[in-house]
N, C-alpha and C positions, 0 to 999 in steps of 0.2 A: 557875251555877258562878262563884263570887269565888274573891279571894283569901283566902287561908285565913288564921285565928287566930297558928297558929303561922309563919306569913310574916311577921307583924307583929309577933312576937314576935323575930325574928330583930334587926329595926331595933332595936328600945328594946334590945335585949344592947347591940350596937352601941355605943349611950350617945345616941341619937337620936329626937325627936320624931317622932311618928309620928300625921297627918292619915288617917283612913282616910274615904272618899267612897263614897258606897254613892245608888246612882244611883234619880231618880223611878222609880215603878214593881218597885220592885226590895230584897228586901227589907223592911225593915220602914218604906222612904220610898212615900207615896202618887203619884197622876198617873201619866201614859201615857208611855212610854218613847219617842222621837223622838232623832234627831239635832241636831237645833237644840235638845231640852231636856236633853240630855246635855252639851252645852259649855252651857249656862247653869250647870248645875249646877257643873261645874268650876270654870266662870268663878269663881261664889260662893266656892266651896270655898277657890281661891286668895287671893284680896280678903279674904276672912277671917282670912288668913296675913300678908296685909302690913298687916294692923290693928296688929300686934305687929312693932314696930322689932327687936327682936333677930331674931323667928323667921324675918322678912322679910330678913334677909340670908343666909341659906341654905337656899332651896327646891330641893328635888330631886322630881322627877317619875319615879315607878313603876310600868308597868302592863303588864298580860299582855292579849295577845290583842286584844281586842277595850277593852280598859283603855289600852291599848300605842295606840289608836289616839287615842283621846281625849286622851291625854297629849302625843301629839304635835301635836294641835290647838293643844293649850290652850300649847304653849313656842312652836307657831308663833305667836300672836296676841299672846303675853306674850314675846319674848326678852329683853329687859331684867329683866326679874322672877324669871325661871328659873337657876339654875346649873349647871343639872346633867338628863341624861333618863337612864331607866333603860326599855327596853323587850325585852320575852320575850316571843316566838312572836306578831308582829304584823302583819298583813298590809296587801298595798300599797294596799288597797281592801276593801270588804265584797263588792261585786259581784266582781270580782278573785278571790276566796276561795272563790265559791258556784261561778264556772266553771271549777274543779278537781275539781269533784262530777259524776260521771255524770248525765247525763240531767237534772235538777235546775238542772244548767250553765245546757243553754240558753235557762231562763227568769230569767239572772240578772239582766236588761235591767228584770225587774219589783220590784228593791230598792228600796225608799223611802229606805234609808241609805245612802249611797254612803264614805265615810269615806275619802278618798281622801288618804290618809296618802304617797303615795307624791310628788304637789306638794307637800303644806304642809310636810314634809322641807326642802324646801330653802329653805323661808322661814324656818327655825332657823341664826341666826348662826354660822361656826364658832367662838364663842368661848364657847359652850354646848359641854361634852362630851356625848357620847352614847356608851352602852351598850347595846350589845344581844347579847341572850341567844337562841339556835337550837337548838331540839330537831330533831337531824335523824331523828327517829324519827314526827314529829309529821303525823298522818293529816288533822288537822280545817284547819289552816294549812300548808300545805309550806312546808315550806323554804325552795324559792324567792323568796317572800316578804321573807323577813330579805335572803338576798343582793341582792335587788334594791334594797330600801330602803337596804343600807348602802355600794351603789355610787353611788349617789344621793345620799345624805348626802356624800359624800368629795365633791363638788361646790359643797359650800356656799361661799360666798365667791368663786365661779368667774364669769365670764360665758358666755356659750353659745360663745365662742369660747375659752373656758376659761383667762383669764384674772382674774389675780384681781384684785377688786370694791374692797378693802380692804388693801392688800401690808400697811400698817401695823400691822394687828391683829394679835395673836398669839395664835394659834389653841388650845384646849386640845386633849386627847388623846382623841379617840375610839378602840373598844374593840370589838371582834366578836368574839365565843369560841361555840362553838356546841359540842356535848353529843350524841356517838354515840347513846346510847342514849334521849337523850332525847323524852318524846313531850307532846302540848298539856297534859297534868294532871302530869307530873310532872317534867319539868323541874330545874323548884326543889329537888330530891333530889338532883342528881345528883353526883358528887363535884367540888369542888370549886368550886359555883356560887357558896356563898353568899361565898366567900373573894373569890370573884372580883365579887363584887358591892363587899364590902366595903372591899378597895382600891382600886377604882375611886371609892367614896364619899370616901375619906380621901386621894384623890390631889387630889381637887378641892377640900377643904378647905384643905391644901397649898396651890394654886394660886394659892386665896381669899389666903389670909396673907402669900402671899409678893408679892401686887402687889394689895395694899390695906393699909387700918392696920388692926393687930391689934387679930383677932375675939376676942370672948370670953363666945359664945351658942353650942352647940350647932346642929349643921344638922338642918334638918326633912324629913321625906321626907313627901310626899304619895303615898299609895297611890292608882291608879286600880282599880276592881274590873271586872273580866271581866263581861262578857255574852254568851254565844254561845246563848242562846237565840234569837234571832234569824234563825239559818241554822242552830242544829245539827239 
Protein backbone atom coordinates (compact mmCIF):
# COMPACT_ATOMS: atom_id res chain seq x y z
CA UNK A 1 0.00 0.00 0.00
CA UNK A 2 1.52 3.60 -1.42
CA UNK A 3 0.68 6.67 -1.84
CA UNK A 4 -1.91 6.96 -4.19
CA UNK A 5 -1.98 8.71 -7.80
CA UNK A 6 -4.30 11.14 -6.84
CA UNK A 7 -2.24 12.27 -3.61
CA UNK A 8 0.18 13.26 -6.13
CA UNK A 9 -2.00 14.79 -8.07
CA UNK A 10 -3.14 17.05 -5.20
CA UNK A 11 0.81 18.60 -5.20
CA UNK A 12 1.18 19.39 -9.05
CA UNK A 13 -2.60 21.41 -8.61
CA UNK A 14 -0.78 23.10 -5.91
CA UNK A 15 1.78 24.37 -8.70
CA UNK A 16 4.43 21.98 -7.15
CA UNK A 17 7.18 19.57 -8.34
CA UNK A 18 6.48 16.53 -7.24
CA UNK A 19 9.58 13.52 -6.73
CA UNK A 20 7.62 10.28 -6.02
CA UNK A 21 10.24 7.31 -4.51
CA UNK A 22 8.99 4.06 -4.72
CA UNK A 23 11.17 1.92 -2.55
CA UNK A 24 13.69 -1.57 -3.71
CA UNK A 25 11.63 -4.31 -3.75
CA UNK A 26 8.54 -2.57 -4.03
CA UNK A 27 6.79 -1.96 -6.94
CA UNK A 28 8.13 -2.00 -10.04
CA UNK A 29 11.93 -1.14 -8.34
CA UNK A 30 13.94 -4.55 -7.98
CA UNK A 31 16.31 -5.82 -4.59
CA UNK A 32 15.29 -6.81 -1.14
CA UNK A 33 13.52 -4.40 1.12
CA UNK A 34 15.77 -3.50 4.37
CA UNK A 35 16.20 -0.60 6.43
CA UNK A 36 19.51 0.43 5.59
CA UNK A 37 18.32 -0.01 1.74
CA UNK A 38 15.46 2.24 2.40
CA UNK A 39 17.41 5.38 3.45
CA UNK A 40 19.92 4.70 0.58
CA UNK A 41 17.39 4.82 -1.61
CA UNK A 42 16.05 8.12 -0.20
CA UNK A 43 19.35 9.22 0.38
CA UNK A 44 19.63 9.03 -3.66
CA UNK A 45 16.20 10.14 -4.15
CA UNK A 46 17.26 13.47 -2.45
CA UNK A 47 20.98 14.12 -3.99
CA UNK A 48 19.09 13.75 -7.06
CA UNK A 49 17.10 17.02 -6.09
CA UNK A 50 20.01 19.02 -5.21
CA UNK A 51 21.65 18.21 -8.78
CA UNK A 52 19.07 20.93 -9.85
CA UNK A 53 20.00 24.58 -8.01
CA UNK A 54 16.53 25.83 -8.37
CA UNK A 55 14.65 22.56 -7.14
CA UNK A 56 17.38 22.42 -4.45
CA UNK A 57 16.16 25.35 -2.71
CA UNK A 58 12.73 23.98 -1.77
CA UNK A 59 12.54 20.31 -0.69
CA UNK A 60 9.78 19.31 1.40
CA UNK A 61 9.40 15.79 2.65
CA UNK A 62 6.10 13.66 2.55
CA UNK A 63 5.30 10.50 3.98
CA UNK A 64 2.50 8.29 5.48
CA UNK A 65 3.10 5.65 7.85
CA UNK A 66 5.83 3.70 7.48
CA UNK A 67 7.02 6.67 4.32
CA UNK A 68 6.56 9.15 7.55
CA UNK A 69 9.22 7.22 9.01
CA UNK A 70 11.93 7.23 6.34
CA UNK A 71 11.30 10.80 5.70
CA UNK A 72 12.01 11.60 9.14
CA UNK A 73 15.41 9.80 8.75
CA UNK A 74 16.22 11.13 5.84
CA UNK A 75 15.55 15.42 7.38
CA UNK A 76 17.36 13.95 10.43
CA UNK A 77 20.75 13.22 8.42
CA UNK A 78 19.94 16.05 5.86
CA UNK A 79 18.71 19.17 7.94
CA UNK A 80 20.49 21.59 6.09
CA UNK A 81 18.93 20.36 2.75
CA UNK A 82 15.32 19.95 3.94
CA UNK A 83 12.81 22.81 4.40
CA UNK A 84 10.05 21.51 5.38
CA UNK A 85 8.57 17.66 6.87
CA UNK A 86 5.12 16.48 6.19
CA UNK A 87 4.32 13.26 8.15
CA UNK A 88 0.58 11.10 8.49
CA UNK A 89 -0.12 8.33 10.78
CA UNK A 90 3.78 7.67 11.62
CA UNK A 91 4.90 5.67 14.36
CA UNK A 92 7.51 6.21 17.12
CA UNK A 93 9.15 2.75 16.02
CA UNK A 94 8.29 -0.39 13.88
CA UNK A 95 8.75 -2.61 16.92
CA UNK A 96 6.68 0.31 18.92
CA UNK A 97 3.78 -0.34 16.40
CA UNK A 98 3.86 -4.21 16.32
CA UNK A 99 3.55 -4.15 20.36
CA UNK A 100 0.12 -2.63 20.10
CA UNK A 101 -0.87 -5.93 18.33
CA UNK A 102 -2.32 -8.71 20.43
CA UNK A 103 -0.23 -11.50 20.88
CA UNK A 104 2.02 -10.73 17.87
CA UNK A 105 3.26 -7.83 20.38
CA UNK A 106 5.21 -10.01 22.30
CA UNK A 107 7.34 -11.07 19.55
CA UNK A 108 8.08 -7.57 18.55
CA UNK A 109 11.84 -8.00 20.01
CA UNK A 110 12.15 -10.05 16.56
CA UNK A 111 11.87 -6.86 13.99
CA UNK A 112 14.84 -6.69 11.78
CA UNK A 113 13.58 -2.90 11.21
CA UNK A 114 13.54 -0.83 14.14
CA UNK A 115 12.83 2.79 12.57
CA UNK A 116 13.17 4.42 15.52
CA UNK A 117 11.68 7.78 14.38
CA UNK A 118 10.93 8.69 17.85
CA UNK A 119 15.34 9.76 18.47
CA UNK A 120 16.03 10.92 15.08
CA UNK A 121 12.99 13.63 15.77
CA UNK A 122 15.00 15.48 17.56
CA UNK A 123 18.07 15.46 15.51
CA UNK A 124 15.73 17.65 13.04
CA UNK A 125 16.58 21.35 13.81
CA UNK A 126 13.73 23.58 14.99
CA UNK A 127 14.19 25.56 11.98
CA UNK A 128 12.80 22.71 9.80
CA UNK A 129 8.86 23.10 10.15
CA UNK A 130 7.06 19.98 10.83
CA UNK A 131 3.62 18.71 10.06
CA UNK A 132 1.88 16.18 11.16
CA UNK A 133 -1.34 14.59 10.26
CA UNK A 134 -3.43 12.04 13.05
CA UNK A 135 -6.14 9.82 12.16
CA UNK A 136 -7.62 9.17 15.41
CA UNK A 137 -9.56 6.39 13.99
CA UNK A 138 -6.36 4.64 12.88
CA UNK A 139 -6.23 0.78 13.94
CA UNK A 140 -2.81 -0.40 12.16
CA UNK A 141 -0.71 2.87 13.90
CA UNK A 142 -2.51 4.50 17.05
CA UNK A 143 -2.51 7.52 17.65
CA UNK A 144 -0.38 7.62 20.33
CA UNK A 145 2.13 7.51 18.13
CA UNK A 146 1.71 11.08 16.43
CA UNK A 147 1.21 12.47 20.08
CA UNK A 148 4.26 11.14 21.34
CA UNK A 149 6.44 12.06 18.32
CA UNK A 150 5.07 15.50 18.40
CA UNK A 151 5.84 16.03 22.13
CA UNK A 152 9.20 15.13 21.28
CA UNK A 153 9.62 17.23 18.28
CA UNK A 154 8.40 20.52 20.59
CA UNK A 155 11.93 19.71 22.14
CA UNK A 156 14.08 20.18 19.45
CA UNK A 157 16.61 22.99 20.18
CA UNK A 158 16.14 22.04 23.90
CA UNK A 159 18.99 20.51 26.05
CA UNK A 160 17.88 17.63 28.50
CA UNK A 161 17.60 20.24 31.02
CA UNK A 162 15.46 22.03 28.56
CA UNK A 163 17.17 24.80 27.67
CA UNK A 164 17.75 26.09 24.50
CA UNK A 165 20.77 24.73 22.30
CA UNK A 166 20.58 27.76 19.79
CA UNK A 167 18.27 30.95 21.63
CA UNK A 168 19.46 32.61 18.34
CA UNK A 169 17.64 30.74 15.77
CA UNK A 170 14.31 31.42 14.88
CA UNK A 171 12.29 28.70 14.85
CA UNK A 172 9.74 27.91 12.06
CA UNK A 173 5.98 26.83 12.94
CA UNK A 174 5.31 23.35 13.48
CA UNK A 175 1.69 22.02 13.09
CA UNK A 176 -0.49 18.99 14.67
CA UNK A 177 -4.13 18.63 13.43
CA UNK A 178 -5.36 15.21 13.76
CA UNK A 179 -8.83 14.06 11.88
CA UNK A 180 -11.84 12.30 14.19
CA UNK A 181 -12.73 10.07 11.75
CA UNK A 182 -9.74 9.50 10.46
CA UNK A 183 -8.14 5.92 9.94
CA UNK A 184 -4.41 4.45 8.38
CA UNK A 185 -5.97 4.36 4.45
CA UNK A 186 -7.95 7.34 4.45
CA UNK A 187 -6.83 10.05 6.22
CA UNK A 188 -5.95 12.05 3.11
CA UNK A 189 -10.04 12.31 2.49
CA UNK A 190 -10.87 13.79 5.31
CA UNK A 191 -12.21 17.30 5.20
CA UNK A 192 -10.12 19.67 5.43
CA UNK A 193 -6.60 17.90 5.27
CA UNK A 194 -5.46 18.77 2.01
CA UNK A 195 -6.15 22.71 2.86
CA UNK A 196 -4.31 22.12 5.77
CA UNK A 197 -1.46 20.60 4.09
CA UNK A 198 -1.41 23.18 1.62
CA UNK A 199 -0.93 26.19 4.00
CA UNK A 200 1.34 24.69 5.71
CA UNK A 201 3.41 24.22 2.38
CA UNK A 202 2.83 27.89 1.35
CA UNK A 203 3.50 29.16 4.89
CA UNK A 204 7.17 27.91 4.46
CA UNK A 205 7.53 29.31 1.29
CA UNK A 206 6.57 32.49 3.01
CA UNK A 207 9.18 31.89 5.44
CA UNK A 208 11.71 31.09 2.59
CA UNK A 209 11.17 34.66 1.02
CA UNK A 210 10.93 36.52 3.59
CA UNK A 211 14.63 35.69 5.28
CA UNK A 212 16.36 34.85 2.23
CA UNK A 213 16.69 36.54 -1.36
CA UNK A 214 13.86 36.14 -3.52
CA UNK A 215 12.93 32.77 -4.80
CA UNK A 216 11.88 32.35 -8.04
CA UNK A 217 11.72 28.23 -8.56
CA UNK A 218 8.67 26.50 -7.39
CA UNK A 219 9.04 24.21 -4.13
CA UNK A 220 9.45 20.36 -4.58
CA UNK A 221 7.76 17.91 -2.48
CA UNK A 222 9.34 14.62 -2.35
CA UNK A 223 6.67 11.90 -1.68
CA UNK A 224 7.84 9.00 0.61
CA UNK A 225 5.57 5.72 -0.21
CA UNK A 226 4.18 3.57 2.67
CA UNK A 227 5.14 0.09 3.25
CA UNK A 228 3.33 -1.70 5.83
CA UNK A 229 3.65 -4.93 4.48
CA UNK A 230 6.05 -5.53 6.89
CA UNK A 231 4.03 -5.89 9.98
CA UNK A 232 0.52 -5.59 8.54
Amino acid sequence: MGITLEEHKKFVKMGYVVLVLSYRGHGHSKGTPSEKGLQRDAQAALEYLLVDEQLSKHIILYGQSLGGAVAIDLASRNPTKINGLIIENTFTSLPGAVRDFPIIGWFSFLCNQKWDSLAKIRLIPPTVPILMLSGLQDKLVRPHHMTTLWKTAGKRGQSKKGKETEPNVKAKKDLFVSFDFGAHVNTDVQSDYWSTVEEFVRSIRKHDKDNQEAQTSGATTMTISEVVADYD
